[in-house]
C-alpha positions in Angstrom: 139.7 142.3 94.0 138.9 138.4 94.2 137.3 136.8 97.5 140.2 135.2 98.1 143.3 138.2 98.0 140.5 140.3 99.7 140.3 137.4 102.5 144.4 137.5 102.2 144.8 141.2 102.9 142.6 141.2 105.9 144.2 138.1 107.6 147.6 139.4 106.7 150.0 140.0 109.5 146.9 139.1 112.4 149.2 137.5 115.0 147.0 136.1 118.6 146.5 138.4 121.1 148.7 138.2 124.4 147.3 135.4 126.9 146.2 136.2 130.0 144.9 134.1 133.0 140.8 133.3 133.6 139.2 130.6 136.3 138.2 127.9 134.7 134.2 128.5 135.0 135.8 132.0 132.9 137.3 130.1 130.7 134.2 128.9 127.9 134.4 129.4 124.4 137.8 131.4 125.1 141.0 130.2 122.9 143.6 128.1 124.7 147.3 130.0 124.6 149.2 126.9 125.5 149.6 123.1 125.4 147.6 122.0 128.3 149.5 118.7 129.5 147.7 117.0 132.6 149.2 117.5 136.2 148.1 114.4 137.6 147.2 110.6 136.4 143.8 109.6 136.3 142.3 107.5 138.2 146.0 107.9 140.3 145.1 104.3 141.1 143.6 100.8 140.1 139.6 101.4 141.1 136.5 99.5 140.6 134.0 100.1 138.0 131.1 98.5 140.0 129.6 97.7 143.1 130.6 94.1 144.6 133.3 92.8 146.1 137.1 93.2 145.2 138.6 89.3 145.2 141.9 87.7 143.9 140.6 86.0 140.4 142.8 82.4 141.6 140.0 82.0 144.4 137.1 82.8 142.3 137.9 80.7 139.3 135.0 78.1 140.6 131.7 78.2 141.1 131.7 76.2 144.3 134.2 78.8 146.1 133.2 80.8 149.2 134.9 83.7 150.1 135.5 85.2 153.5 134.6 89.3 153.3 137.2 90.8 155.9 136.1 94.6 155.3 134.7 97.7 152.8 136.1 99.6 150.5 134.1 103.2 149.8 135.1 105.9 147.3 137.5 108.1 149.0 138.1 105.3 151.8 140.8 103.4 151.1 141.4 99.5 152.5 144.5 98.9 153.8 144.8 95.5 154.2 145.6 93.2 151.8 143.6 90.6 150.2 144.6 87.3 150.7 143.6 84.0 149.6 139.7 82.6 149.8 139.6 86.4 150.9 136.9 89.2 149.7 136.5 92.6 150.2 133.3 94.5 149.4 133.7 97.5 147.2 131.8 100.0 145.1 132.6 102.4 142.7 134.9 104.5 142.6 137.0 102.5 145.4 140.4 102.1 145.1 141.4 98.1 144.4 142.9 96.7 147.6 146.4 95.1 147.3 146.3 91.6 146.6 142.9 92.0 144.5 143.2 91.7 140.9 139.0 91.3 139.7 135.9 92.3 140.9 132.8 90.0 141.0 129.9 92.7 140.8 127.3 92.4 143.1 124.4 90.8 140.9 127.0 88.1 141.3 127.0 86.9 144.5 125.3 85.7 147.4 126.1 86.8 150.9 125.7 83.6 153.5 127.3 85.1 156.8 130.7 86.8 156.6 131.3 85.3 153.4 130.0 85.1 149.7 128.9 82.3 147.1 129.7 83.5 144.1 127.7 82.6 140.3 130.0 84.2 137.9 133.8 83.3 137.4 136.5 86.4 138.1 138.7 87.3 135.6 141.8 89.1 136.4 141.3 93.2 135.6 137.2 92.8 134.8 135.3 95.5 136.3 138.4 97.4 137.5 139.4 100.5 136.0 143.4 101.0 135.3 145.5 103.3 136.8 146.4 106.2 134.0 143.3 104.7 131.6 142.0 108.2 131.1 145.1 109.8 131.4 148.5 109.9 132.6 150.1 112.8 134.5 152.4 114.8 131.4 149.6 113.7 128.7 148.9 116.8 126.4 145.5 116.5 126.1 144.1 120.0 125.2 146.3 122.1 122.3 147.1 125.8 122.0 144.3 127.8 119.5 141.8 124.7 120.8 138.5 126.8 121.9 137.3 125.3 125.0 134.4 123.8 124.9 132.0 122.8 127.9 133.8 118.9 127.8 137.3 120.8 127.4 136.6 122.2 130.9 135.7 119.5 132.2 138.8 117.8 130.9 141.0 120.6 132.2 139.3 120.3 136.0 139.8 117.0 136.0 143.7 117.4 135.0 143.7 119.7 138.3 143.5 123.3 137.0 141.7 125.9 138.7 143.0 129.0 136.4 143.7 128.8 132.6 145.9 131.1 129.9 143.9 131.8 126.8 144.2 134.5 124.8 142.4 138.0 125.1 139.2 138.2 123.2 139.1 140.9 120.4 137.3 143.7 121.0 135.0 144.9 118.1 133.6 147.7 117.9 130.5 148.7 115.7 129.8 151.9 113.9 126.8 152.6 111.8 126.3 155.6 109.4 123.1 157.4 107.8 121.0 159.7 108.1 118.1 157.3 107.2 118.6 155.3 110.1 116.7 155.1 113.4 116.9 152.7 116.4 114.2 150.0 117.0 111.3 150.9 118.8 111.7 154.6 117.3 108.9 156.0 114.7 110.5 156.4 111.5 109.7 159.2 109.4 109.5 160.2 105.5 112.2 157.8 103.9 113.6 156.8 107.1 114.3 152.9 108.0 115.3 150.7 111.3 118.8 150.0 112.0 119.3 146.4 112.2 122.6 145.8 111.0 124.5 145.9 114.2 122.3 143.4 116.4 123.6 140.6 113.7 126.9 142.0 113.5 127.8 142.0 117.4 125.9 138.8 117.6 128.4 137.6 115.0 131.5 138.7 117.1 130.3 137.7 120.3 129.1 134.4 119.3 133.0 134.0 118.3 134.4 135.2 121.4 134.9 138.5 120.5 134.0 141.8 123.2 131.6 144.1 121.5 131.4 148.7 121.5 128.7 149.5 120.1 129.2 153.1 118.9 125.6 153.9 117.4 124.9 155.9 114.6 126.7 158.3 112.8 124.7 160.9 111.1 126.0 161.6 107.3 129.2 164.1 107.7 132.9 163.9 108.0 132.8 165.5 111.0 129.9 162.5 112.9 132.0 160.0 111.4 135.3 161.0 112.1 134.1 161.6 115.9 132.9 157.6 115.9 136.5 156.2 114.6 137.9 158.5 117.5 135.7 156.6 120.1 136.6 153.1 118.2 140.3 154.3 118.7 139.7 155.3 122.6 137.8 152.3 123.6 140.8 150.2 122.5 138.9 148.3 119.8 140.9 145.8 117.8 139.0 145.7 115.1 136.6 148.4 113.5 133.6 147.3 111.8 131.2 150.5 109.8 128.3 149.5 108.2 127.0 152.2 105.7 128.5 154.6 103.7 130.8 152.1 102.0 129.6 153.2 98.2 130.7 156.1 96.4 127.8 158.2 95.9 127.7 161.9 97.4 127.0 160.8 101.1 128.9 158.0 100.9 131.7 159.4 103.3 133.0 156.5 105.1 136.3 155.9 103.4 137.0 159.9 103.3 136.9 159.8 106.9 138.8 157.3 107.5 141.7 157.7 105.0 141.6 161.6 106.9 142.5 159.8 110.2 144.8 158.2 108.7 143.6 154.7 107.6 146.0 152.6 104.6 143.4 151.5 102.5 144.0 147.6 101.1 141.0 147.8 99.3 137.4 149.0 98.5 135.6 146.7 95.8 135.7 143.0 95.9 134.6 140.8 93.0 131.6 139.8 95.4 127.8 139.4 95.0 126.3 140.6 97.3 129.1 143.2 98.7 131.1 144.7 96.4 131.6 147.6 97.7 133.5 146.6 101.2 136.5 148.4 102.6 139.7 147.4 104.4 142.5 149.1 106.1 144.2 149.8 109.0 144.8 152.4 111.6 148.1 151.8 113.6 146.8 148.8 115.5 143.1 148.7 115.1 142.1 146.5 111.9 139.1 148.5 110.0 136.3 146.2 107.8 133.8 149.3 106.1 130.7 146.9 105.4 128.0 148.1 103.2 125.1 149.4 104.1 122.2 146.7 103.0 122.0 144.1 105.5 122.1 141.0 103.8 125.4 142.7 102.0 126.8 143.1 105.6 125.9 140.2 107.4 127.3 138.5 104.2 130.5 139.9 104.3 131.1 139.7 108.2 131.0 136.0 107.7 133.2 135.9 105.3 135.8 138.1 106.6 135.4 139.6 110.3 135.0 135.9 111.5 138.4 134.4 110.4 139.7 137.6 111.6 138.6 137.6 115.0 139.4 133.5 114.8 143.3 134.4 114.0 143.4 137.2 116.4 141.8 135.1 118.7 145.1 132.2 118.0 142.3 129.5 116.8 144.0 126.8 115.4 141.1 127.0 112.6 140.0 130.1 111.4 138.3 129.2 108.1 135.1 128.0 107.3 134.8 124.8 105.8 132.9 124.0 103.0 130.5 121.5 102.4 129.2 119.7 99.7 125.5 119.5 98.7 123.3 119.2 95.9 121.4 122.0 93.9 117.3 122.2 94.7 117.0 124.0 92.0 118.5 125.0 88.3 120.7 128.3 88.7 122.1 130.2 85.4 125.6 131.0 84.6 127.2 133.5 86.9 128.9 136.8 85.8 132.4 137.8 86.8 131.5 138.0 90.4 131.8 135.4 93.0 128.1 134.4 94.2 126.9 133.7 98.0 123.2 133.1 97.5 121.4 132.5 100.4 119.7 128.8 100.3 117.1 126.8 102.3 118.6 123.1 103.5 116.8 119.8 103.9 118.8 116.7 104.5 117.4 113.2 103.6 117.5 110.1 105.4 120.5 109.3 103.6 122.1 112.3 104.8 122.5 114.1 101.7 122.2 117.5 101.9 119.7 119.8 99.2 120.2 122.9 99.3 117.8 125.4 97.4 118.6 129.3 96.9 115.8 131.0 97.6 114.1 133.0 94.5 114.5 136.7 95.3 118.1 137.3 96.2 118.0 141.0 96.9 120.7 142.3 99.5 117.9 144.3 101.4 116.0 141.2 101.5 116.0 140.1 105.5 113.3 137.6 105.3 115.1 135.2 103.1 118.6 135.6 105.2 117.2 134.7 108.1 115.1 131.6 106.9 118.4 130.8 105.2 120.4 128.6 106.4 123.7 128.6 104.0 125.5 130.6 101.5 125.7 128.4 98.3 129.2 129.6 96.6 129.3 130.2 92.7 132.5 130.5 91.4 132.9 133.9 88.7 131.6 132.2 85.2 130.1 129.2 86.2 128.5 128.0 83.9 124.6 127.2 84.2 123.7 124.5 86.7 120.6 121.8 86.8 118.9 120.7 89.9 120.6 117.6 91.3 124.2 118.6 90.5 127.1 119.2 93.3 127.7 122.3 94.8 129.5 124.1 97.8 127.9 125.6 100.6 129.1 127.1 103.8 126.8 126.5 106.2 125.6 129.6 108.6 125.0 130.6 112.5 122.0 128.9 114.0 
């Protein structure tokens, strides 16, 4: 199956999750469920953008003027008097403009003599003063639904006077791994045995996207281990299923038998894909199943490209795919075959802010060096023809 109709099938029919309500210091990198429209105007009145004193510009449009101060005006403290002529009051930032005022002469400005002030700068009506409703006025939609809300969006939404927001429930992924060659870090492998490493990246992956994490360990190589971990998937409520392993079709390959015997719909289980061909998608009642394969680079490569826009929709993000960029090659590449190509590339950006980006040389799928010095997938199209050093071509750019 092409990148693309596998991508189709595993976004098809992912609706948002239901909302539910967080406090706002809850609330980071979670997906907004609704318009957000302000509930108050900011600043709810006229207020000074400096320290100095608050006068009426007609007085203060000469030089040789001297204004009596008659009082203060503090953030939060309020004059309530209003200005008259040849009249000043002194202000800082953050006060609310008296009536009467229209400008503020700041500080640097002026010279106190007494109760009143010399003034070396002409006032302008509105200079230094800070309109009612500039930032914002109450009703504003300032923050969409499927925004994810960033550390400014917070702030935003504070300020707009909301303690609690509705986003939408994160999805819960859980992990399974499968093999009998597999042991946990830390552990002394024995004869032909290796480190499991696939699922640090992989829950990394979900959780840097807002997604909740299971991890259900390792399944040892029968029907009956891995049948037993897409139970516990099922029980902890999982939305999305991810296996890594197991996904081929040699002997002890059992990861699609299992799951078609609970019951999963198989979309697919071979995608025109280098590397991952053989990956697996399907679906159990609610719970969404991705069946990686087992080489590393092969399943990081393929949670990128798929699990992420699926947690994105689920998660109602406005954008759930990536976006391309363009760069240029670093190096000549042959033709490609019939399979779409990810190869994992080095970037440098010049000064002009061109981008190079240069595959690495070995681009084995076991090969975890090179993906993590990598820092983007460089996308060959099936049959493209051979490629020289310096022409255009498409990355997607990865996690730092």
């Amino acid at each position: 199956m092409p990148v693309a109709d596998a991508l189709s099938a595993v976004l098809a029919g992912a609706e948002p999750l239901p909302q539910e309500m967080v406090a706002l210091d809850a609330a980071y990198h979670r997906t907004l469920a609704g318009d957000l429209a302000a509930l108050r105007t900011q600043p709810p009145q006229p207020m000074s953008a400096m320290d100095g004193y608050a006068v009426r510009a007609a007085d203060a449009g000469d030089l040789k003027a001297r204004l009596k101060v008659i009082g203060e005006v503090a953030a939060g403290r309020p004059f309530e008097r209003t200005v008259g002529a040849g009249e000043a009051v002194r202000i800082f930032t953050g006060g609310v403009i008296p009536d009467g005022a229209d400008a503020v002469i700041i500080q640097e400005d002026t010279r106190v003599d007494g109760d009143h002030i010399a003034i070396s700068e002409l006032a302008a009506a509105g200079r230094h003063i800070r309109a009612a409703g500039v930032d914002f006025r109450e009703g504003d939609v300032l923050l969409a639904a499927g925004s994810r809300l960033s550390d400014r969006a917070l702030s935003l939404a504070a300020a707009m006077n909301y303690p609690e927001l509705a986003v939408r429930r994160r999805p819960k992924v859980a992990v399974l791994a499968t093999g009998d060659e597999l042991v946990m870090p830390g552990s002394k492998p024995g004869p032909g045995q290796i480190v499991y490493s696939n699922g640090y990246a992989l829950r990394a992956l979900a959780r840097a996207e807002g997604a909740e994490t299971v991890d259900l360990g390792i399944a040892a190589d029968t029907v009956e281990a891995t049948t037993a971990g897409i139970r516990r998937a099922r029980e902890s409520g999982a939305d999305i299923l991810i296996t890594t392993g197991g996904a081929s079709v040699g002997d002890h390959d059992l990861v699609k038998q299992s799951l078609e015997a609970e019951g999963v719909q198989m979309a697919f289980w071979r995608i025109a894909m280098r590397p991952g061909k053989p990956m697996m998608h399907g679906r159990l009642g609610s719970m969404r199943v991705i069946g990686l394969p087992g080489n590393p680079v092969s399943s990081y490569v393929c949670a990128f490209l798929f699990l992420v826009p699926l947690i994105r929709a689920l998660s109602g993000r406005k954008v759930i795919h990536h976006r391309r960029a363009s760069a240029l090659l670093g190096r000549d590449l042959a033709a490609n075959d019939q399979r779409e190509d990810y190869l994992r590339a080095r970037i440098e950006e010049r000064e002009d802010g061109t981008l190079i980006a240069t595959p690495v040389m070995q681009q084995d799928s076991s090969l975890l060096g090179n993906l993590a010095a990598a820092r983007a997938l460089l996308v060959r199209p099936p049959f493209a023809p051979a490629a020289v050093k310096g022409a255009e071509c498409e990355i997607l750019t990865l996690p730092e």
